[in-house]
py3Dmol code that shows the C-alpha trace and the ligand (Angstrom):
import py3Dmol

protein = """\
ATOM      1  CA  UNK A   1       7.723 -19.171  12.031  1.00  0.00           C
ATOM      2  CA  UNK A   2       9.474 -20.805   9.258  1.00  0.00           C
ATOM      3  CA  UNK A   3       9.739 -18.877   5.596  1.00  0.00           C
ATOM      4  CA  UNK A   4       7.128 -21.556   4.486  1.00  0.00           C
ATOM      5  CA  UNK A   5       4.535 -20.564   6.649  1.00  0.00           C
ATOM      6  CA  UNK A   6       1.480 -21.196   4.597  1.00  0.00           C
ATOM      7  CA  UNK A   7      -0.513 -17.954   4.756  1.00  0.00           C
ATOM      8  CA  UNK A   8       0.453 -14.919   5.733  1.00  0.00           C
ATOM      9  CA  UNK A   9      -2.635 -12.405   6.697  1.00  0.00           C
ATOM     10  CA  UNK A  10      -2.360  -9.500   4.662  1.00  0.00           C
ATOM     11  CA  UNK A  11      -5.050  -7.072   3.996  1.00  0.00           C
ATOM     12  CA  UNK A  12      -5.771  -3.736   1.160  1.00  0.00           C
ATOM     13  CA  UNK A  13      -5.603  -0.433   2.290  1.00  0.00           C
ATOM     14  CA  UNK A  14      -7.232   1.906  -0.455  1.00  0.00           C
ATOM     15  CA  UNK A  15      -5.265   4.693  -1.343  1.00  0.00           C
ATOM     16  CA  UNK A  16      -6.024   7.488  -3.839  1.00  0.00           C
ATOM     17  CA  UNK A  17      -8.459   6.036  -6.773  1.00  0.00           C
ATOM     18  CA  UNK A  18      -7.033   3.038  -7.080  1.00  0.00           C
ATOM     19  CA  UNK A  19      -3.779   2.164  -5.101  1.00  0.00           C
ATOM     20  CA  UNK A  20      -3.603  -0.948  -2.766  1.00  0.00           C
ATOM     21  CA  UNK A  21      -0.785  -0.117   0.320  1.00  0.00           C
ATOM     22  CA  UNK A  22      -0.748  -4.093   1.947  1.00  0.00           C
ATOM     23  CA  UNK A  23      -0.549  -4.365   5.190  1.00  0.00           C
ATOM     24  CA  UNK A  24       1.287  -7.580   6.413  1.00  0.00           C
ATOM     25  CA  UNK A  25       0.215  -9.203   9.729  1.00  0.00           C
ATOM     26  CA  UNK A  26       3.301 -10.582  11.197  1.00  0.00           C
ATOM     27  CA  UNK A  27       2.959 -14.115  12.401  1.00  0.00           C
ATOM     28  CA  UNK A  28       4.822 -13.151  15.625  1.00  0.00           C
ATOM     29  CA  UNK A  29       4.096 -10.046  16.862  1.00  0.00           C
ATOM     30  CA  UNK A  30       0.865  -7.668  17.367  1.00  0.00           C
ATOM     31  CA  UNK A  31       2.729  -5.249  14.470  1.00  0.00           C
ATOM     32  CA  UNK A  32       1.979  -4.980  10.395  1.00  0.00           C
ATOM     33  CA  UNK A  33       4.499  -4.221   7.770  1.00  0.00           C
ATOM     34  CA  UNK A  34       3.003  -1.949   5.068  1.00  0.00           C
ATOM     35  CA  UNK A  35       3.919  -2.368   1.402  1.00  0.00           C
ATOM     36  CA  UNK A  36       4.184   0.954  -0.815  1.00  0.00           C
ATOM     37  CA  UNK A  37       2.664   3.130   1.420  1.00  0.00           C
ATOM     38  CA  UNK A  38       1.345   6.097  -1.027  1.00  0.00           C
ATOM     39  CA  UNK A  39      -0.701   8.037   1.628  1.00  0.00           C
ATOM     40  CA  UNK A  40      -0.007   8.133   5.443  1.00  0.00           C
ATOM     41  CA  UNK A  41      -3.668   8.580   6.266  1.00  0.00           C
ATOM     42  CA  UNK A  42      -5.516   5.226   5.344  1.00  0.00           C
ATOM     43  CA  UNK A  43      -2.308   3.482   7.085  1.00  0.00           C
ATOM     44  CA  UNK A  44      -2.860   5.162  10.159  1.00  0.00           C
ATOM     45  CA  UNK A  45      -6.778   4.651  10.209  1.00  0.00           C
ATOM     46  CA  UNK A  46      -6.495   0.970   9.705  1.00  0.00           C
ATOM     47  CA  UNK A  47      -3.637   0.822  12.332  1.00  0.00           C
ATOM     48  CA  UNK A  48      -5.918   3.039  14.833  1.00  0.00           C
ATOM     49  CA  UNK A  49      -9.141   0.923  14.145  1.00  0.00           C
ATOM     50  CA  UNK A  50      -7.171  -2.695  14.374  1.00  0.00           C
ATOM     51  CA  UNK A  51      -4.677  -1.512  17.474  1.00  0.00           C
ATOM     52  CA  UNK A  52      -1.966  -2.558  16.191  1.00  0.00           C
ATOM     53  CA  UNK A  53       1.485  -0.655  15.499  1.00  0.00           C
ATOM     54  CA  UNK A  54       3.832  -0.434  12.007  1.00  0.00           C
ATOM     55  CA  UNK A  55       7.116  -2.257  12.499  1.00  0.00           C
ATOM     56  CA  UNK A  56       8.603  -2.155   8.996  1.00  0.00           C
ATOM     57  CA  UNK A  57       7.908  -0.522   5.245  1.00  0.00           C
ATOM     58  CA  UNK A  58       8.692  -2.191   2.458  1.00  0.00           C
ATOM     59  CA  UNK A  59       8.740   0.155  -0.790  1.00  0.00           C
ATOM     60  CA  UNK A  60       9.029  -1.762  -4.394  1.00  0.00           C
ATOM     61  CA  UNK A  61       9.403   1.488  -6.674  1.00  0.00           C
ATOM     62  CA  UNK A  62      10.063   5.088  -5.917  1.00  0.00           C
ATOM     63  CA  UNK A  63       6.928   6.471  -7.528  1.00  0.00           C
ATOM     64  CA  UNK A  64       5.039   9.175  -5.329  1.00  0.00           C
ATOM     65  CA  UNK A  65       1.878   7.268  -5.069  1.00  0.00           C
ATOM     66  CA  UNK A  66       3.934   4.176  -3.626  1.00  0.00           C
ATOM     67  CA  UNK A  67       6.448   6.397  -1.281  1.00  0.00           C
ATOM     68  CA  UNK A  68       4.889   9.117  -0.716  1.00  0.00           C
ATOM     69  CA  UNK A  69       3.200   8.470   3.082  1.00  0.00           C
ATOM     70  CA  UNK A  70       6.383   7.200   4.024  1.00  0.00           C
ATOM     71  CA  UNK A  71       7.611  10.678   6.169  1.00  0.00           C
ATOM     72  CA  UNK A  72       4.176  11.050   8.347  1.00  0.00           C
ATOM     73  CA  UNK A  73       4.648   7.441   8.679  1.00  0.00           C
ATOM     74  CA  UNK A  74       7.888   7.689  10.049  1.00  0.00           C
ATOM     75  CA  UNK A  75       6.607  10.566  12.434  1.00  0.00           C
ATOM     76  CA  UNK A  76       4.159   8.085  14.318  1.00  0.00           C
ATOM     77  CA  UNK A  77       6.380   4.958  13.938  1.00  0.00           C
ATOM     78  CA  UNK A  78      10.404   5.416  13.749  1.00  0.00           C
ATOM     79  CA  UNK A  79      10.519   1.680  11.641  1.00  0.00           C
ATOM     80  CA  UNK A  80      12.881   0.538   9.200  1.00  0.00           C
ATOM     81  CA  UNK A  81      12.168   1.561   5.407  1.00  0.00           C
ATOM     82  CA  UNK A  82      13.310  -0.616   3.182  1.00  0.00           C
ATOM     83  CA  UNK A  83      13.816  -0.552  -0.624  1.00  0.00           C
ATOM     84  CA  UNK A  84      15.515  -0.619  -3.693  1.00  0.00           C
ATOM     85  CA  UNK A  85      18.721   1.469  -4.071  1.00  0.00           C
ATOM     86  CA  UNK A  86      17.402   5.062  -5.760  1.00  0.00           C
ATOM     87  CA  UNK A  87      18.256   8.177  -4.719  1.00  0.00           C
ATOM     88  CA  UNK A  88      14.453   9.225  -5.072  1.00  0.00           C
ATOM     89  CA  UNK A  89      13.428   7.451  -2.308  1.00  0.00           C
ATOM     90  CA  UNK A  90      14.852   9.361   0.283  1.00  0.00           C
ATOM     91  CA  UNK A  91      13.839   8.021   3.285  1.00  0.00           C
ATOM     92  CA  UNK A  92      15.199   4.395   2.541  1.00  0.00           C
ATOM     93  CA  UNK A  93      17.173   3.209   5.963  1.00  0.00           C
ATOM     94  CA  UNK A  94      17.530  -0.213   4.395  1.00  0.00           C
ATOM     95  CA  UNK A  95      18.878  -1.184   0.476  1.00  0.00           C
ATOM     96  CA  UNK A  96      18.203  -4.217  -0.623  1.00  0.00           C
ATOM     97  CA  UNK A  97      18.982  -6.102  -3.875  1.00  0.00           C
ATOM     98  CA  UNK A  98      18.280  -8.869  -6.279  1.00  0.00           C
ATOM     99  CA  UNK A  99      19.159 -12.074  -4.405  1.00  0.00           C
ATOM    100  CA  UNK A 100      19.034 -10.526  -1.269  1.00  0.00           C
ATOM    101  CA  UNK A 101      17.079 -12.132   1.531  1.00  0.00           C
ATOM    102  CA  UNK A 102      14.731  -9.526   3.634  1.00  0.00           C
ATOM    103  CA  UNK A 103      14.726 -10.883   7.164  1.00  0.00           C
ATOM    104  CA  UNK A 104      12.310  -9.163   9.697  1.00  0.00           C
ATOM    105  CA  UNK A 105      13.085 -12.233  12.035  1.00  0.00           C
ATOM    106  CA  UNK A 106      11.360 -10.686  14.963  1.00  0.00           C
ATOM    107  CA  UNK A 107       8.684 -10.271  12.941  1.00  0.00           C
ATOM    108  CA  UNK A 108       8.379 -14.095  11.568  1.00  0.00           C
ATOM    109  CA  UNK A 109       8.590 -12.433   7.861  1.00  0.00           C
ATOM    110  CA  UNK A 110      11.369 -13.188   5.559  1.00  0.00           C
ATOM    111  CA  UNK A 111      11.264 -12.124   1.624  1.00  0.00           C
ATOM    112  CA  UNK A 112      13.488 -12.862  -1.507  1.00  0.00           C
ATOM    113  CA  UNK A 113      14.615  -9.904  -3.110  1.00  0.00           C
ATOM    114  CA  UNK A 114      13.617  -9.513  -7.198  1.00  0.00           C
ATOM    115  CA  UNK A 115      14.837  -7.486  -9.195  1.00  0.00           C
ATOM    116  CA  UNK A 116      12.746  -6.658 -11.912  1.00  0.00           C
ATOM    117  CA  UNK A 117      13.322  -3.531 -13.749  1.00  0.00           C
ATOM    118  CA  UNK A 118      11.073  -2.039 -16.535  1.00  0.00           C
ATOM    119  CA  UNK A 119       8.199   0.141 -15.424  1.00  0.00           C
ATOM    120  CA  UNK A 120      11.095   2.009 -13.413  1.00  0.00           C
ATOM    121  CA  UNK A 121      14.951   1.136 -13.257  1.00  0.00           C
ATOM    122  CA  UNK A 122      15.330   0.239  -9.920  1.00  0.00           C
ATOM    123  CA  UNK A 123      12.159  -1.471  -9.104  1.00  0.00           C
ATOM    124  CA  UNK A 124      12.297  -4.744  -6.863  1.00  0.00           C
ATOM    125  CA  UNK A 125       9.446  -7.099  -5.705  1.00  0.00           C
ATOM    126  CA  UNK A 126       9.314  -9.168  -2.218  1.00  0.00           C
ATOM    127  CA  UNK A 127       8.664 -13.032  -2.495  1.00  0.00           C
ATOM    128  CA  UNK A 128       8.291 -14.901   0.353  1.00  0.00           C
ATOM    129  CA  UNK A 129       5.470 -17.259   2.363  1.00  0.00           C
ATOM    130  CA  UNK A 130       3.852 -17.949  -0.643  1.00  0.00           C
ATOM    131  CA  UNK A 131       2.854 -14.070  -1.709  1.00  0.00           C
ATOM    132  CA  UNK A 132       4.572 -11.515  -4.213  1.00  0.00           C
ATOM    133  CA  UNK A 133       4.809  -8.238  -3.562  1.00  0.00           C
ATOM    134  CA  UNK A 134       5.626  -6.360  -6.957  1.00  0.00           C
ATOM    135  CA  UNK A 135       3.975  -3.639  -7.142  1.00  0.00           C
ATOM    136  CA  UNK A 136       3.847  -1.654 -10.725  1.00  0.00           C
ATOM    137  CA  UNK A 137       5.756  -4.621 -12.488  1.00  0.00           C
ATOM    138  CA  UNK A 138       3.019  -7.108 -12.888  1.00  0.00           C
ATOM    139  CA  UNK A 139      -1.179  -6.387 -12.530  1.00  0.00           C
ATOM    140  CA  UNK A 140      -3.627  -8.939 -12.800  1.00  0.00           C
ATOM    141  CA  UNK A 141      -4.059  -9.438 -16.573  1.00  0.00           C
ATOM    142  CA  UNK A 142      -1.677  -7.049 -17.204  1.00  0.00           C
ATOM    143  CA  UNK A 143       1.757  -5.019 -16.259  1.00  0.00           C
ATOM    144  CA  UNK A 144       2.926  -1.893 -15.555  1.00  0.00           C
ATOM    145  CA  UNK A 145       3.838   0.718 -17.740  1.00  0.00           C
ATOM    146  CA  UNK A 146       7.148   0.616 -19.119  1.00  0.00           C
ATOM    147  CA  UNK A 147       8.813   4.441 -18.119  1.00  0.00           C
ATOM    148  CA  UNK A 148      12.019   3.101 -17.335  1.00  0.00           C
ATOM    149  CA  UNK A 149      13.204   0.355 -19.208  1.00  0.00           C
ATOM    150  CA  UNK A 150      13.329  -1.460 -22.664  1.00  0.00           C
ATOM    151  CA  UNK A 151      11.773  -4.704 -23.843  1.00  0.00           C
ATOM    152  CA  UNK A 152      13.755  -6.985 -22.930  1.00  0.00           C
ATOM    153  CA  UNK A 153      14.707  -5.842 -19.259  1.00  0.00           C
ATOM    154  CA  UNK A 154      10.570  -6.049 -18.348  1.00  0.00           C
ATOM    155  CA  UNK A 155      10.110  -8.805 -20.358  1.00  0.00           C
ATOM    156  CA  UNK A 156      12.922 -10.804 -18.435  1.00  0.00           C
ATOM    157  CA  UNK A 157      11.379  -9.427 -15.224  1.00  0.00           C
ATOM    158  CA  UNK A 158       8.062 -10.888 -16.279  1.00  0.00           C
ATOM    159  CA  UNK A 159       9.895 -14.052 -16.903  1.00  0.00           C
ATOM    160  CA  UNK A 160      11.245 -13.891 -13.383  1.00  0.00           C
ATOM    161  CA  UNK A 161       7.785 -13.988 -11.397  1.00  0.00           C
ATOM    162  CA  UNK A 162       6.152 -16.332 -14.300  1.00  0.00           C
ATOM    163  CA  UNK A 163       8.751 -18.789 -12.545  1.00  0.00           C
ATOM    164  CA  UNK A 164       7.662 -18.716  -9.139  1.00  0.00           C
ATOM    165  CA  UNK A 165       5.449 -21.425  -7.952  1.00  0.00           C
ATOM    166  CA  UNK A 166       2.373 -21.270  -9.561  1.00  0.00           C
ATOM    167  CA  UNK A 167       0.566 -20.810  -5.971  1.00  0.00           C
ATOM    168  CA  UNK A 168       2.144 -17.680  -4.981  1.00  0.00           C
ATOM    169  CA  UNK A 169      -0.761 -14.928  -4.191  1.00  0.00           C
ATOM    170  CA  UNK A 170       0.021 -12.127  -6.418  1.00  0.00           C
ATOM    171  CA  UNK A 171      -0.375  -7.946  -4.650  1.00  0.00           C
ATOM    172  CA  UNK A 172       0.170  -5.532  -7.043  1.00  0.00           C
ATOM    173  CA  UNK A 173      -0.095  -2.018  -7.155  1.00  0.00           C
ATOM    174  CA  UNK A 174      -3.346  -0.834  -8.582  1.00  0.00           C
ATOM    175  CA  UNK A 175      -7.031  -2.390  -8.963  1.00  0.00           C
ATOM    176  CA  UNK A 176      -6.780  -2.232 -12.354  1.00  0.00           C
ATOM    177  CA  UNK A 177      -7.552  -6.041 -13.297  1.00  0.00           C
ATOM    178  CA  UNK A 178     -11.334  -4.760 -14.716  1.00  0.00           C
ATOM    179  CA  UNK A 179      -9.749  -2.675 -17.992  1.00  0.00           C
ATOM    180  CA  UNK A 180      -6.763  -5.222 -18.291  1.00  0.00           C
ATOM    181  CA  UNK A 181      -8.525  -8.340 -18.588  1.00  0.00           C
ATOM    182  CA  UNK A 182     -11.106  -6.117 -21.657  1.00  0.00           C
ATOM    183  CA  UNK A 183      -7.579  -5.582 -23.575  1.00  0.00           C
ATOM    184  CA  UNK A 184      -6.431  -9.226 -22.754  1.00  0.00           C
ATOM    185  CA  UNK A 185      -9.936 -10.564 -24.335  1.00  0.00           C
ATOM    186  CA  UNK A 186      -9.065  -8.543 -27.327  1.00  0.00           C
ATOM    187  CA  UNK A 187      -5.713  -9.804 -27.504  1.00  0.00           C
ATOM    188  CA  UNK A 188      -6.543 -13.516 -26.962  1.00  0.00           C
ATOM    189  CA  UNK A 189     -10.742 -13.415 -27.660  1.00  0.00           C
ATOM    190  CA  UNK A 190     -11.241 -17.283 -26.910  1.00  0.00           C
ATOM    191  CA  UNK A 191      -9.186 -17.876 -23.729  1.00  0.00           C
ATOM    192  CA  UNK A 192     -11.689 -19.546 -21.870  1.00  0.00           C
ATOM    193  CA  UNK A 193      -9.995 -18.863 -18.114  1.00  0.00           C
ATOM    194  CA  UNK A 194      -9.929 -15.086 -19.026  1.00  0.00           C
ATOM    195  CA  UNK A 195     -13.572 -14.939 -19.889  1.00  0.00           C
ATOM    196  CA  UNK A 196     -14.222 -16.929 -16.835  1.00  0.00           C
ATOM    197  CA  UNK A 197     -12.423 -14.433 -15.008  1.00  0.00           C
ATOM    198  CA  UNK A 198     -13.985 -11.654 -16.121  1.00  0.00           C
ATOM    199  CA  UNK A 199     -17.509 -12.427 -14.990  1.00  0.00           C
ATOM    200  CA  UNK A 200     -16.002 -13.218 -11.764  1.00  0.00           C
ATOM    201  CA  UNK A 201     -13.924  -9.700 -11.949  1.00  0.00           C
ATOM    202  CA  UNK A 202     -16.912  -7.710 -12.300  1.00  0.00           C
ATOM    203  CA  UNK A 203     -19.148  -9.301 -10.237  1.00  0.00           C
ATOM    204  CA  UNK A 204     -16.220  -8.066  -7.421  1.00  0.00           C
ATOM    205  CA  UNK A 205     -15.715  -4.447  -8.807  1.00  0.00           C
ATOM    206  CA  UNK A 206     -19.495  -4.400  -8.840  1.00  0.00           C
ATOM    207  CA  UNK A 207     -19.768  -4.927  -5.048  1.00  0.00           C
ATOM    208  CA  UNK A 208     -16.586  -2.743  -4.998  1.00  0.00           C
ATOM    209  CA  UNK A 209     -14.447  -5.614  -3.558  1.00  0.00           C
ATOM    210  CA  UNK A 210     -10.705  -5.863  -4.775  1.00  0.00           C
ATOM    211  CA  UNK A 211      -9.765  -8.322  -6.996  1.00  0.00           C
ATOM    212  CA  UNK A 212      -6.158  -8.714  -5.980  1.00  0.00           C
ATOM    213  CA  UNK A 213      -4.230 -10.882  -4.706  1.00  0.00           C
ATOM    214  CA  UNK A 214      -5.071 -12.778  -7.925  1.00  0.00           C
ATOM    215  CA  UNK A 215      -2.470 -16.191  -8.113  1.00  0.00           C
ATOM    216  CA  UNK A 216       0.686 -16.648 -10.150  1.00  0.00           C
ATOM    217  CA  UNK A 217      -1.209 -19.533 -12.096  1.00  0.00           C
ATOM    218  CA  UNK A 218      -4.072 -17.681 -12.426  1.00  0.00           C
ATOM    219  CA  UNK A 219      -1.771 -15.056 -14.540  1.00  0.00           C
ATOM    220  CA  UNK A 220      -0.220 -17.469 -16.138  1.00  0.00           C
ATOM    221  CA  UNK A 221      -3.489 -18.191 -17.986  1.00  0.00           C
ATOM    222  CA  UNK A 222      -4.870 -14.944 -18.370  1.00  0.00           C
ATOM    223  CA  UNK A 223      -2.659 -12.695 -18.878  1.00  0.00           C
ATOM    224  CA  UNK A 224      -0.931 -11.803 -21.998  1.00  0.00           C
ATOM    225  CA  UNK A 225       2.232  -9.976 -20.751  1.00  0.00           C
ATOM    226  CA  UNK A 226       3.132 -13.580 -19.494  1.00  0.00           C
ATOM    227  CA  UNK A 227       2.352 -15.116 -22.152  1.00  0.00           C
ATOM    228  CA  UNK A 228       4.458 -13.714 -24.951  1.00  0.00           C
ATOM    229  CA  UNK A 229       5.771 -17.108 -26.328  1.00  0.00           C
ATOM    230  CA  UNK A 230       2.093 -18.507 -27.103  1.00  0.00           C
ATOM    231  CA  UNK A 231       1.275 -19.011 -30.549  1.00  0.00           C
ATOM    232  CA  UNK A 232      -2.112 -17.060 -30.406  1.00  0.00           C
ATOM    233  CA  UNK A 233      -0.584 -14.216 -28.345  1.00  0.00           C
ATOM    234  CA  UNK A 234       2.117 -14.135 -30.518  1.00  0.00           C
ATOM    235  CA  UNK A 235       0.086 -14.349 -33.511  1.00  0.00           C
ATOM    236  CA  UNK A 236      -2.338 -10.936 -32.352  1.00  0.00           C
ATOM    237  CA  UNK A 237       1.105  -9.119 -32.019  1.00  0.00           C
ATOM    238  CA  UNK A 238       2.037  -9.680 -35.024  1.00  0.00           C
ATOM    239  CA  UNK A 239      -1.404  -8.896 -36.974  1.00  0.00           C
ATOM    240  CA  UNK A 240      -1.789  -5.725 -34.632  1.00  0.00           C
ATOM    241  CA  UNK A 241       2.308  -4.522 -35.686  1.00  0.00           C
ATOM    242  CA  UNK A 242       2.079  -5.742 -39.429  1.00  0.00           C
ATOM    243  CA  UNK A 243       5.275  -7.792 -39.411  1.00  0.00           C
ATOM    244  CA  UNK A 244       6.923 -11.004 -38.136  1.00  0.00           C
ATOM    245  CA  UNK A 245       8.044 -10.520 -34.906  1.00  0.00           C
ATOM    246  CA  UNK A 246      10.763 -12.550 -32.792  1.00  0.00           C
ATOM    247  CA  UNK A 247      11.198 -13.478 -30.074  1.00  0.00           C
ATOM    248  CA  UNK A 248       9.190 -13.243 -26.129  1.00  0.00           C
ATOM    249  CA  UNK A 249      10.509  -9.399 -26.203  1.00  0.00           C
ATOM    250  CA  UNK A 250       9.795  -8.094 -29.630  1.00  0.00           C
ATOM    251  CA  UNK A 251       5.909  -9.855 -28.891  1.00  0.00           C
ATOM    252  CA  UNK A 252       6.293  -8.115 -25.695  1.00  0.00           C
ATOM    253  CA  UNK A 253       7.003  -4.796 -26.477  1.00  0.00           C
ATOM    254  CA  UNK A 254       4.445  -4.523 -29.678  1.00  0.00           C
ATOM    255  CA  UNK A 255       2.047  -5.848 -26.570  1.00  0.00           C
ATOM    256  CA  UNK A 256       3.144  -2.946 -24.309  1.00  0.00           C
ATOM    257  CA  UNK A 257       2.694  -0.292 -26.974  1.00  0.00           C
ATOM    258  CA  UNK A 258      -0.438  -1.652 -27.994  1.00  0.00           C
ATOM    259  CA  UNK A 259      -1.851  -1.088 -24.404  1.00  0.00           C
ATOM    260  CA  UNK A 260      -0.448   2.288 -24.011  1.00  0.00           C
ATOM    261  CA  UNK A 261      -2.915   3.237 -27.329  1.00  0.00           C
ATOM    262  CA  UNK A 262      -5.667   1.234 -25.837  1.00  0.00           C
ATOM    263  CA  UNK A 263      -9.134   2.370 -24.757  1.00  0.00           C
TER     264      UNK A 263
END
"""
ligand_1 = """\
1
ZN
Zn 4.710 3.113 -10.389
"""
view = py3Dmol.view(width=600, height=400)
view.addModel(protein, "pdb")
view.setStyle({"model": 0}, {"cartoon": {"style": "trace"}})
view.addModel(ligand_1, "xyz")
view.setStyle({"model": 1}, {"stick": {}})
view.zoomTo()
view.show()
């Protein structure tokens, strides 16, 4: 299995009200990699019901509700963890950094390391056969809070995975693509791809079906935390602050705050 293997299998575990652990099929072996295991319990359900056995974790942030199944994991399967390098996440066997190449070889799986700080200092995302893994940096019409960073660091981040081919499959964190794309609509009212998506978004949540992965060119159209250099995003910013602003990370961060009041 080559890194370019088209499609990799990968499937949502709910956790909590509205977490998504992924669960990676390997191409090679009868094992599954989870991503941000949260909560043990839905892991070890899916594994029990499927048959198959954990070979590898792969954590993006060190946030409880993305770590914190990782010991009762670890009890069943004695598997590599593998993360970011944080002294909160405590049960890390493997660091990895920007530029750094995750290779599960025996496992067919081999990721690109990102570093993309913002939402939390130290927070990485896996790309590799086509998908991202970036859990609390970028949602589908949206991105994560910003507890750890400034401006510019998460708006460079979000420049980082706007680069990727525009085919990569996007897994975030959360199913939280239904209230993002409402405050995308009201940033950017007549972007026809975002009202498109919307019908298509809640005709999902309605049959309570994720939305996610969503694609990198999807994003690219709808949402507005990747679109900070557009004249009509830019434009909303600077109505909604009251001043000129400059610049992808000024328009960025008057976006972010924006969010953070809206309801
Ligand atoms: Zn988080």
């Amino acid at each position: 299995m080559s890194i370019h293997a088209p499609h990799l299998d990968v499937r949502p575990v709910r956790a909590f009200s509205d977490n998504y652990i992924w669960l990676i099929d390997s191409p090679r072996a009868e094992a599954l990699v989870a991503v941000d295991p949260g909560d043990a319990a839905p892991v070890i359900a899916e594994l029990r019901l499927r048959g198959g056995s954990l070979a590898a974790i792969l954590l993006t942030h060190h946030h409880p509700d993305h770590i914190g199944g990782v010991p009762e994991l670890l009890r069943h399967w004695a598997v590599p963890v593998i993360g970011p390098e944080d002294a909160r996440i405590a049960q890390r066997t493997r660091t990895v950094r920007g530029g750094d190449r995750c290779e599960l070889s025996e496992l067919g799986l081999s990721f690109e390391i990102l570093q993309v700080p913002g939402h939390t200092v130290s927070h990485i995302a896996f790309w590799g056969h086509g998908a991202l893994f970036c859990g609390d940096t970028l949602f589908s019409a949206g991105c994560g809070r910003m507890f750890e960073g400034t401006p510019i660091e998460m708006s460079a981040s979000l420049t980082k995975l706007r680069n990727l081919p525009p085919d990569t499959r996007v897994f975030c964190g959360h199913e939280y693509t239904a209230a993002n794309l409402r405050f995308a609509l009201t940033v950017d009212p007549y972007n026809g791809a975002a009202l498109e998506y919307l019908t298509q978004v809640d005709r999902l949540r309605a049959a309570d079906r994720p939305t996610l992965p969503s694609t990198l060119g999807l994003e690219i159209r709808v949402n507005p935390f990747l679109r900070c250099d557009d004249p009509t995003v830019v434009w909303a910013a600077e109505v909604h602050a009251g001043r000129p602003l400059k610049g992808v990370a000024e328009v960025f961060g008057v976006l972010r705050a924006w969010k953070d009041q809206f309801r």
